[in-house]
PDB file of N, CA, C and O in Angstrom:
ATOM      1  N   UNK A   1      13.580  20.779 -16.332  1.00  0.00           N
ATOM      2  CA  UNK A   1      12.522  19.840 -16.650  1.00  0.00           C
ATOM      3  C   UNK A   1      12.129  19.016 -15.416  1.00  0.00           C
ATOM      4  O   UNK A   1      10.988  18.635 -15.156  1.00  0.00           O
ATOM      5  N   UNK A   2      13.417  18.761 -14.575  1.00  0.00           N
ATOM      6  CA  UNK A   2      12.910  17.497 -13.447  1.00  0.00           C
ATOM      7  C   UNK A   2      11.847  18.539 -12.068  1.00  0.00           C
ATOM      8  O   UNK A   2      11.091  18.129 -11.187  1.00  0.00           O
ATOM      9  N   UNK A   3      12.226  19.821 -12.417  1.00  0.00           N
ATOM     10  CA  UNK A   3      11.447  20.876 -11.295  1.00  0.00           C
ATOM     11  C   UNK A   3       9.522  20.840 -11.811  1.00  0.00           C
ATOM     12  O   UNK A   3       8.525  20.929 -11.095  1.00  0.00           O
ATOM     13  N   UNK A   4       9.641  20.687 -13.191  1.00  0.00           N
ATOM     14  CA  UNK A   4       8.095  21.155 -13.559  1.00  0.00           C
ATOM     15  C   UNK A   4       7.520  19.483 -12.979  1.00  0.00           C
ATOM     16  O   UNK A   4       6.448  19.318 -12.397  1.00  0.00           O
ATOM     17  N   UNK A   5       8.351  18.550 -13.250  1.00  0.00           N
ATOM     18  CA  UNK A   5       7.990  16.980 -13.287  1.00  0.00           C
ATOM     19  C   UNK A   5       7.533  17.159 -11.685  1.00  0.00           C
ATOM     20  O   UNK A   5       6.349  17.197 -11.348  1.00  0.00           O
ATOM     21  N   UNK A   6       8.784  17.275 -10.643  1.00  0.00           N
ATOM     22  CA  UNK A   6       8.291  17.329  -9.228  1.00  0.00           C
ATOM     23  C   UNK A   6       7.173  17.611  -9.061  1.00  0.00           C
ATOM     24  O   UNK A   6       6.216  16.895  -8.770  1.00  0.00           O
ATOM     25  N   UNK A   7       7.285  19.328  -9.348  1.00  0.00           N
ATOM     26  CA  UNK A   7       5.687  20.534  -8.797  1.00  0.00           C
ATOM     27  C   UNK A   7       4.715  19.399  -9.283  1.00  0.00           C
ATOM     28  O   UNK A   7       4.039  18.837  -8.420  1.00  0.00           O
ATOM     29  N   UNK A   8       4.579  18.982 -10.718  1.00  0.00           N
ATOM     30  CA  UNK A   8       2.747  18.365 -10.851  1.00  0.00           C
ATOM     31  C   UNK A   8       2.943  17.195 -10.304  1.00  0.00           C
ATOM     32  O   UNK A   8       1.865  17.090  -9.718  1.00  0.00           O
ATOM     33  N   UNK A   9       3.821  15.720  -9.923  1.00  0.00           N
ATOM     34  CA  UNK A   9       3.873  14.609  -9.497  1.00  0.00           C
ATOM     35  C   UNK A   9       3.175  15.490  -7.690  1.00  0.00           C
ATOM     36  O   UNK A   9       2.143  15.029  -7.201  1.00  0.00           O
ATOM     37  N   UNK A  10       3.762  16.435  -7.123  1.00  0.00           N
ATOM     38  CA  UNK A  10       3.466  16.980  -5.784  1.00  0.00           C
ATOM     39  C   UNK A  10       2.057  17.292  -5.897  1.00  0.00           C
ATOM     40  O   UNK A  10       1.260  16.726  -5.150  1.00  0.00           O
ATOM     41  N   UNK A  11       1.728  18.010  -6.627  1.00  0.00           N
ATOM     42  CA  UNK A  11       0.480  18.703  -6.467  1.00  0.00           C
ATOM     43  C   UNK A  11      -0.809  17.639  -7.170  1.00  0.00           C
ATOM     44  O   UNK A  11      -1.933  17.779  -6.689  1.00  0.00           O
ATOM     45  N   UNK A  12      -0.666  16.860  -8.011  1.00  0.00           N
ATOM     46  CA  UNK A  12      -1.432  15.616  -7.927  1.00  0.00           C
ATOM     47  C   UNK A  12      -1.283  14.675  -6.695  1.00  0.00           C
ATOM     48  O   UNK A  12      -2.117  13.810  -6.428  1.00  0.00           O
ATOM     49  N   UNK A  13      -0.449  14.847  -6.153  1.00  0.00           N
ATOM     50  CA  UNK A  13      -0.862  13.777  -4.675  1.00  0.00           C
ATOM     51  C   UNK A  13      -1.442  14.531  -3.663  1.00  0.00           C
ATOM     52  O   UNK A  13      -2.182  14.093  -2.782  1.00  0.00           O
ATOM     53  N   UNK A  14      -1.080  15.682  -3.819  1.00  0.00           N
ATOM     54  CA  UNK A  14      -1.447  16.760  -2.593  1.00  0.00           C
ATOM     55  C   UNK A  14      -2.854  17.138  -3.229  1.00  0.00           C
ATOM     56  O   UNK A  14      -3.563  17.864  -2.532  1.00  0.00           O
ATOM     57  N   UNK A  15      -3.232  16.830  -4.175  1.00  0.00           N
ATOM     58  CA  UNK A  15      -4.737  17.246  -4.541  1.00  0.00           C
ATOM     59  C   UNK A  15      -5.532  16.035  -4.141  1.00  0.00           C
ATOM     60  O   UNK A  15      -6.758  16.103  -4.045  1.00  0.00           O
ATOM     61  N   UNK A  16      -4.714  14.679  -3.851  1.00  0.00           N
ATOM     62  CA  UNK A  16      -5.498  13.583  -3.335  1.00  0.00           C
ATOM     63  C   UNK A  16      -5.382  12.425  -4.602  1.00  0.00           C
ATOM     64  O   UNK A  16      -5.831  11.310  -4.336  1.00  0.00           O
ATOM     65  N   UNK A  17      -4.937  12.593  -5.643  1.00  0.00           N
ATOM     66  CA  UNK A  17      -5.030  11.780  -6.885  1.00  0.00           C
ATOM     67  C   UNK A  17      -4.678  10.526  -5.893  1.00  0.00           C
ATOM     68  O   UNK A  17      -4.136  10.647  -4.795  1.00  0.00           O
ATOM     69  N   UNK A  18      -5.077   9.350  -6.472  1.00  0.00           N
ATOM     70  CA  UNK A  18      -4.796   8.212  -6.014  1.00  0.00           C
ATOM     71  C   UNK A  18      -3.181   7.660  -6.456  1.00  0.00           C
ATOM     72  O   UNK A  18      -2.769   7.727  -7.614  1.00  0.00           O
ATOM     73  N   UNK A  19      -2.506   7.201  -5.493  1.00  0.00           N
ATOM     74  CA  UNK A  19      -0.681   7.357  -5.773  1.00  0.00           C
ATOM     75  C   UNK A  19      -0.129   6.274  -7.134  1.00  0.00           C
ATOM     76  O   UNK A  19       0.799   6.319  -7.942  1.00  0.00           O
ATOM     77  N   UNK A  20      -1.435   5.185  -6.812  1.00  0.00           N
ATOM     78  CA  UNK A  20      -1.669   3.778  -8.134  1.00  0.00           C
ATOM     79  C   UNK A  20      -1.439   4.754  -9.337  1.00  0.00           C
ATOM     80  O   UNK A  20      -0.637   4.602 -10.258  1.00  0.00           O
ATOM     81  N   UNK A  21      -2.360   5.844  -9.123  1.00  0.00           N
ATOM     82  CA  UNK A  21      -2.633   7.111 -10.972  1.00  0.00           C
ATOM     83  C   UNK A  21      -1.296   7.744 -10.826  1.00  0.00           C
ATOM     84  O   UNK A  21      -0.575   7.383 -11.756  1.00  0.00           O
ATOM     85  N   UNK A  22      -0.781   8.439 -10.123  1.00  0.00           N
ATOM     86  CA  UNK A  22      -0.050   9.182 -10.097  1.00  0.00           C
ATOM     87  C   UNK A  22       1.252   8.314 -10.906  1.00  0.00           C
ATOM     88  O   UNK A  22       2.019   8.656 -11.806  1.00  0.00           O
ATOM     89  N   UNK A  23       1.145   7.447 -10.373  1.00  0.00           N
ATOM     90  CA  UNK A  23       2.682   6.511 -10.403  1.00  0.00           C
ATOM     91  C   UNK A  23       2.965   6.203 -11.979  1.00  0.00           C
ATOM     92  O   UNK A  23       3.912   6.357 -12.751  1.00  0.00           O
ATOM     93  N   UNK A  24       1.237   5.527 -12.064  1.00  0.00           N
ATOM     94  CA  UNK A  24       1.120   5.309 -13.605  1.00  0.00           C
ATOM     95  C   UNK A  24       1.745   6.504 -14.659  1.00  0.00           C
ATOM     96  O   UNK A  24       2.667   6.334 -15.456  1.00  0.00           O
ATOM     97  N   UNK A  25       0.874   7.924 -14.400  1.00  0.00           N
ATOM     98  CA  UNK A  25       1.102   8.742 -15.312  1.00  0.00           C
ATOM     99  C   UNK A  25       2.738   9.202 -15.245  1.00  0.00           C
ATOM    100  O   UNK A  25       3.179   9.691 -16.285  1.00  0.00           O
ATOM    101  N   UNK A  26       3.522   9.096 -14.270  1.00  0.00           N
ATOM    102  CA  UNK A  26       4.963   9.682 -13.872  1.00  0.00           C
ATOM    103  C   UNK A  26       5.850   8.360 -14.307  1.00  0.00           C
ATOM    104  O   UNK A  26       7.060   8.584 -14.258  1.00  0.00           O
ATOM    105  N   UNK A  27       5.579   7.356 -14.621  1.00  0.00           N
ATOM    106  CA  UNK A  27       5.817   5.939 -15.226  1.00  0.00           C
ATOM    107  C   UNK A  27       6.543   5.512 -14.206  1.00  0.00           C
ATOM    108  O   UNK A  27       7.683   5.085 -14.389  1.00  0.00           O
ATOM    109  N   UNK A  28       6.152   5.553 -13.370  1.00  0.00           N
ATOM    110  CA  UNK A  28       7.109   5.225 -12.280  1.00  0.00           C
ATOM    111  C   UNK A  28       6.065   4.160 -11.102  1.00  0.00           C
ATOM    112  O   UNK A  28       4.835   4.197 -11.139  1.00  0.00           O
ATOM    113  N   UNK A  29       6.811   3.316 -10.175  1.00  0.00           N
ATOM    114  CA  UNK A  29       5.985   2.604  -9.457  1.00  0.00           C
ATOM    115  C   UNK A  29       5.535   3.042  -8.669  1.00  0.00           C
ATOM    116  O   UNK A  29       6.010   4.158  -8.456  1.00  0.00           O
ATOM    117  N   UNK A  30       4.227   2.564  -7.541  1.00  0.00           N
ATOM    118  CA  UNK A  30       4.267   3.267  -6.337  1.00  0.00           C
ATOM    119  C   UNK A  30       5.136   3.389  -5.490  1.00  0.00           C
ATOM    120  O   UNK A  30       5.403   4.559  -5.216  1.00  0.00           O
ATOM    121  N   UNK A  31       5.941   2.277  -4.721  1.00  0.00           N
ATOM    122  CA  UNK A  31       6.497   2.500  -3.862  1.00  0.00           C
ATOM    123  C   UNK A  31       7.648   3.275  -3.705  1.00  0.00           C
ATOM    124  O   UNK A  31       8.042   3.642  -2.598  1.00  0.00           O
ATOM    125  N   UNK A  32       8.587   3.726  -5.479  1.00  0.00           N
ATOM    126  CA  UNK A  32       8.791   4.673  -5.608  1.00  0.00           C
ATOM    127  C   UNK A  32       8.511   6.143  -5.570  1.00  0.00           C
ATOM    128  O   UNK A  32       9.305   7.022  -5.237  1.00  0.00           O
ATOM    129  N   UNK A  33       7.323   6.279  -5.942  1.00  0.00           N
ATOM    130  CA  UNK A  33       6.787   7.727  -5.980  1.00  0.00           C
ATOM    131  C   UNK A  33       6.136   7.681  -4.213  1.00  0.00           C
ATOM    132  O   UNK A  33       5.880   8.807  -3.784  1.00  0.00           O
ATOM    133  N   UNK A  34       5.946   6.855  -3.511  1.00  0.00           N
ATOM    134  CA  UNK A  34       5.556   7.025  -2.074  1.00  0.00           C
ATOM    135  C   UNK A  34       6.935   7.388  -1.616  1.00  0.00           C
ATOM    136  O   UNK A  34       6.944   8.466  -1.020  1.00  0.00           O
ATOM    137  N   UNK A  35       8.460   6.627  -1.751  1.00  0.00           N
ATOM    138  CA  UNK A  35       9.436   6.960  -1.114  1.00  0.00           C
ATOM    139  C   UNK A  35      10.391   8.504  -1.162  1.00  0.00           C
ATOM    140  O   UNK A  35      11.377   8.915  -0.551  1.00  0.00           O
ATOM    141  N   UNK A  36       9.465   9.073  -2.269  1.00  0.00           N
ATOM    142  CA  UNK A  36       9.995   9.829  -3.279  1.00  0.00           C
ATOM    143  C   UNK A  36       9.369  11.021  -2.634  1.00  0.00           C
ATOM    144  O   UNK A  36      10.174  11.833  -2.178  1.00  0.00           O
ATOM    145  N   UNK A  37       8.072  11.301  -2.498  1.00  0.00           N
ATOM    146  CA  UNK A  37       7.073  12.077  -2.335  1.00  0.00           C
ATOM    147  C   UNK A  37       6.254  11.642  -0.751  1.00  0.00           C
ATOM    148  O   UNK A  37       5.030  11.765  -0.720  1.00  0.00           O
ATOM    149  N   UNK A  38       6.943  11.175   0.435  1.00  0.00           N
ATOM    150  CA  UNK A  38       6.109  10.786   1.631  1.00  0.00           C
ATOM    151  C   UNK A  38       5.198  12.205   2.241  1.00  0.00           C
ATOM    152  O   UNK A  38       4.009  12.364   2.517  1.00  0.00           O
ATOM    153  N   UNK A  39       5.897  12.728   2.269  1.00  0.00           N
ATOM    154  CA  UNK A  39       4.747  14.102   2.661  1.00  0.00           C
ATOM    155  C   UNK A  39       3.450  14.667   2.029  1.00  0.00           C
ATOM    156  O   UNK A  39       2.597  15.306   2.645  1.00  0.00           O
ATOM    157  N   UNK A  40       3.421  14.362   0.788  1.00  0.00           N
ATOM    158  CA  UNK A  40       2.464  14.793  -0.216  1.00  0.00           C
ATOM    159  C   UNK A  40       1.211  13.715   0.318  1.00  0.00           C
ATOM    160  O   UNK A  40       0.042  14.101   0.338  1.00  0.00           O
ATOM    161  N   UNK A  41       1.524  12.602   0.660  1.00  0.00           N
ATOM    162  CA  UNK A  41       0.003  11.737   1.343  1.00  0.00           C
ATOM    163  C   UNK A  41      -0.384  11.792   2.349  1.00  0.00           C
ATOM    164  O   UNK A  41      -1.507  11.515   2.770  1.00  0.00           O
ATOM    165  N   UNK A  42       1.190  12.443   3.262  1.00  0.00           N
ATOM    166  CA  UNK A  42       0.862  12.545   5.111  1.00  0.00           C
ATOM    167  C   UNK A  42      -0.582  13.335   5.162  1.00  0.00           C
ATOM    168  O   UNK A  42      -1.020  14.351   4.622  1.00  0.00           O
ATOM    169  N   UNK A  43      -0.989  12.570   5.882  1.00  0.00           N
ATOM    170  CA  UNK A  43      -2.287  12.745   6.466  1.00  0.00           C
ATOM    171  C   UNK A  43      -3.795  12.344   5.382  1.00  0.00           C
ATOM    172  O   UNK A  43      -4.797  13.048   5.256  1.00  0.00           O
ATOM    173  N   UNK A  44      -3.587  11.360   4.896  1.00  0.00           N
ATOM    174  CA  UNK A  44      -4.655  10.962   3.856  1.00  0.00           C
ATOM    175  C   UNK A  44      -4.932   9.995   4.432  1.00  0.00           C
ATOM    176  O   UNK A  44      -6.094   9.702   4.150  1.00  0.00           O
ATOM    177  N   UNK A  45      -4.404   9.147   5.262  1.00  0.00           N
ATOM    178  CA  UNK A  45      -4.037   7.566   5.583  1.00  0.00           C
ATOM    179  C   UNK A  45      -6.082   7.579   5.896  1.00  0.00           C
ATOM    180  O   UNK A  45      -6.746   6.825   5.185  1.00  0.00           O
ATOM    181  N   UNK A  46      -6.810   8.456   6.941  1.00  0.00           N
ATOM    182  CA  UNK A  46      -7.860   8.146   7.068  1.00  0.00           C
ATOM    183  C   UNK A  46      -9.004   8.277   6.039  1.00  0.00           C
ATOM    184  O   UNK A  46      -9.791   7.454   5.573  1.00  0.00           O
ATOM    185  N   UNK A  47      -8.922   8.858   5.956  1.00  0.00           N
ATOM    186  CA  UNK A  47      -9.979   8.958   4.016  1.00  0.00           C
ATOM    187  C   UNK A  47      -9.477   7.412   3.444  1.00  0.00           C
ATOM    188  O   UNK A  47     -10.290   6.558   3.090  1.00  0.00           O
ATOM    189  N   UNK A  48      -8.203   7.243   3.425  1.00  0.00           N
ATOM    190  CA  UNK A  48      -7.408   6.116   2.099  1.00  0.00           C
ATOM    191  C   UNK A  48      -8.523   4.851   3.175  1.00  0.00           C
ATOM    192  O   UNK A  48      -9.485   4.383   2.566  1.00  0.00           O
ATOM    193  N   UNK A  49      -8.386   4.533   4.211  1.00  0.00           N
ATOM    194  CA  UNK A  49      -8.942   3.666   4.809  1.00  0.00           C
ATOM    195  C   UNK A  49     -10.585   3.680   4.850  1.00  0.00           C
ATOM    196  O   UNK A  49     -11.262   2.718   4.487  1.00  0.00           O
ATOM    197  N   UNK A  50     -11.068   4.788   5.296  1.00  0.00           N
ATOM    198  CA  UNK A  50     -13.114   4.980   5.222  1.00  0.00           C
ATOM    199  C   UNK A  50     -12.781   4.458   3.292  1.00  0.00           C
ATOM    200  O   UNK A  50     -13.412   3.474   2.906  1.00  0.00           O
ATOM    201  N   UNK A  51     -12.134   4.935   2.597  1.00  0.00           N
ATOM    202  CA  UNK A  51     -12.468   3.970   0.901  1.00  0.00           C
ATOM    203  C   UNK A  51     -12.512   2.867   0.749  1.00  0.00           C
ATOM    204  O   UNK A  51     -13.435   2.253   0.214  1.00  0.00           O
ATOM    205  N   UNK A  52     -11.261   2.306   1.311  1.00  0.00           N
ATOM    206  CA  UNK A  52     -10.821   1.067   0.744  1.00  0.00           C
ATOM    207  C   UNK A  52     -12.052   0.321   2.023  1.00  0.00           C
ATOM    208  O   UNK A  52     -12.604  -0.673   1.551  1.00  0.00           O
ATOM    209  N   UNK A  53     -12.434   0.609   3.242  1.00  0.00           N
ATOM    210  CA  UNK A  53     -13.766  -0.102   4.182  1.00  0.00           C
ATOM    211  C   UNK A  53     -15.000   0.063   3.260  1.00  0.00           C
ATOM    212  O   UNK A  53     -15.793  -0.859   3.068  1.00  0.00           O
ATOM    213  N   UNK A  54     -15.093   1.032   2.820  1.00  0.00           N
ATOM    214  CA  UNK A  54     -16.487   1.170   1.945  1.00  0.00           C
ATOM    215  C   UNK A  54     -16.439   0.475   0.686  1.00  0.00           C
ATOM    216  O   UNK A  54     -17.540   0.192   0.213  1.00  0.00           O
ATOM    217  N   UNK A  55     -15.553   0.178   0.118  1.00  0.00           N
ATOM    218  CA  UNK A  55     -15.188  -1.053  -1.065  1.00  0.00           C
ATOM    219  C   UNK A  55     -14.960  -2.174  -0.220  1.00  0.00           C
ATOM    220  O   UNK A  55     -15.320  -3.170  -0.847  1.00  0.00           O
ATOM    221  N   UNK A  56     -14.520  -2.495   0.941  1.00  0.00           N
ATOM    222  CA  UNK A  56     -15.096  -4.301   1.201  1.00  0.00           C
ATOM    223  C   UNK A  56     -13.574  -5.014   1.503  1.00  0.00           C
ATOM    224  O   UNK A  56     -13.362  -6.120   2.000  1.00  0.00           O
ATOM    225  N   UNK A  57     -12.257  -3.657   0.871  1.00  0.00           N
ATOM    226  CA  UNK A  57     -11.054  -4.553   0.405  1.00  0.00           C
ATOM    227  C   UNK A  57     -10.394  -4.244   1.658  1.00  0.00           C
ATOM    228  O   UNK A  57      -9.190  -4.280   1.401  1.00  0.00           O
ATOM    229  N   UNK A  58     -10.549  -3.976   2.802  1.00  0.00           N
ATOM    230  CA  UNK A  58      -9.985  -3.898   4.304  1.00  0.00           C
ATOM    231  C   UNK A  58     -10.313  -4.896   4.997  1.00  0.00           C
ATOM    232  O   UNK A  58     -11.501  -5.012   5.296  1.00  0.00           O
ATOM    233  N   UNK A  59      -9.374  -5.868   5.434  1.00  0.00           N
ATOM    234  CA  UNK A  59      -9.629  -6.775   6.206  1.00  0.00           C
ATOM    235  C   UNK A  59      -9.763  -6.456   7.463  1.00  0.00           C
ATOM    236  O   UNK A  59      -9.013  -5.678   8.052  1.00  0.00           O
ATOM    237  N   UNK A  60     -11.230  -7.340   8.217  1.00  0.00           N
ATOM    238  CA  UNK A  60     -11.290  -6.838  10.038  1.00  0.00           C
ATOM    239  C   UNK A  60      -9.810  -7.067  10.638  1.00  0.00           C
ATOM    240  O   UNK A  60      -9.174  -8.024  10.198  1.00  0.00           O
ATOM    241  N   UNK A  61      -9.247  -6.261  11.590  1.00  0.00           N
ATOM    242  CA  UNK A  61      -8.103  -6.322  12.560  1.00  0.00           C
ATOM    243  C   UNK A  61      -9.086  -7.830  13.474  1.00  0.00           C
ATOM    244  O   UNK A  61     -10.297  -8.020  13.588  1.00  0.00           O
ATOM    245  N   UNK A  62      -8.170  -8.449  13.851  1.00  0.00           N
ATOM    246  CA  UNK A  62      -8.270  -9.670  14.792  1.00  0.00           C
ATOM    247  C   UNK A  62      -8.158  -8.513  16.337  1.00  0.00           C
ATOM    248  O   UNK A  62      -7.608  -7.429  16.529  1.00  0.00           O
ATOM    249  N   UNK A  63      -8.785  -9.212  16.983  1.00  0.00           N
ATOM    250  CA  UNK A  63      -8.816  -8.908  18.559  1.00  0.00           C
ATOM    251  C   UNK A  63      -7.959  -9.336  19.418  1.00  0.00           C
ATOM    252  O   UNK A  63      -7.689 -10.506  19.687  1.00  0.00           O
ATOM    253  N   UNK A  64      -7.530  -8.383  19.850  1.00  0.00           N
ATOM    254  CA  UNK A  64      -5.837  -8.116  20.584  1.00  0.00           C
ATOM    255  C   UNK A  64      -6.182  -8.604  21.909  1.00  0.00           C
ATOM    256  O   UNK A  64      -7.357  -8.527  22.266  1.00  0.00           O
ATOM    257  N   UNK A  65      -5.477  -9.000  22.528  1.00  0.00           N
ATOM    258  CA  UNK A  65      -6.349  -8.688  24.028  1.00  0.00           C
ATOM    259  C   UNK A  65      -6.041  -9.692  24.783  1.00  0.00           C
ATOM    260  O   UNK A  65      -6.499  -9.772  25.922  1.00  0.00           O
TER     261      UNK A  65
END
């Protein structure tokens, strides 16, 4: 049972599901199912960011320098 649970918790993140849904439907939290599953998002980080900039909820970085 915990093998069929893995494969779809994997293949809903690896299809891009958002990890907030994922977590929900697996009843589990995010930062669990992120610690659980880190490879399944590797490489989303830029899409996850152009969203969350195009919704408004990314704060500007301050200037380094």
């Amino acid at each position: 049972m915990y093998d069929i649970r893995h494969t779809r918790l994997t293949k809903w993140l690896n299809d891009e599901v958002p990890p907030a849904q994922v977590a929900d439907w697996a009843s589990d939290s995010v930062p669990v199912l992120l610690a659980t599953y880190p490879r399944c998002v590797d490489g989303q980080l830029p899409d996850l960011k152009l969203w969350l900039e195009a919704a408004g909820d990314l704060p500007e970085r301050p200037d380094v320098g």
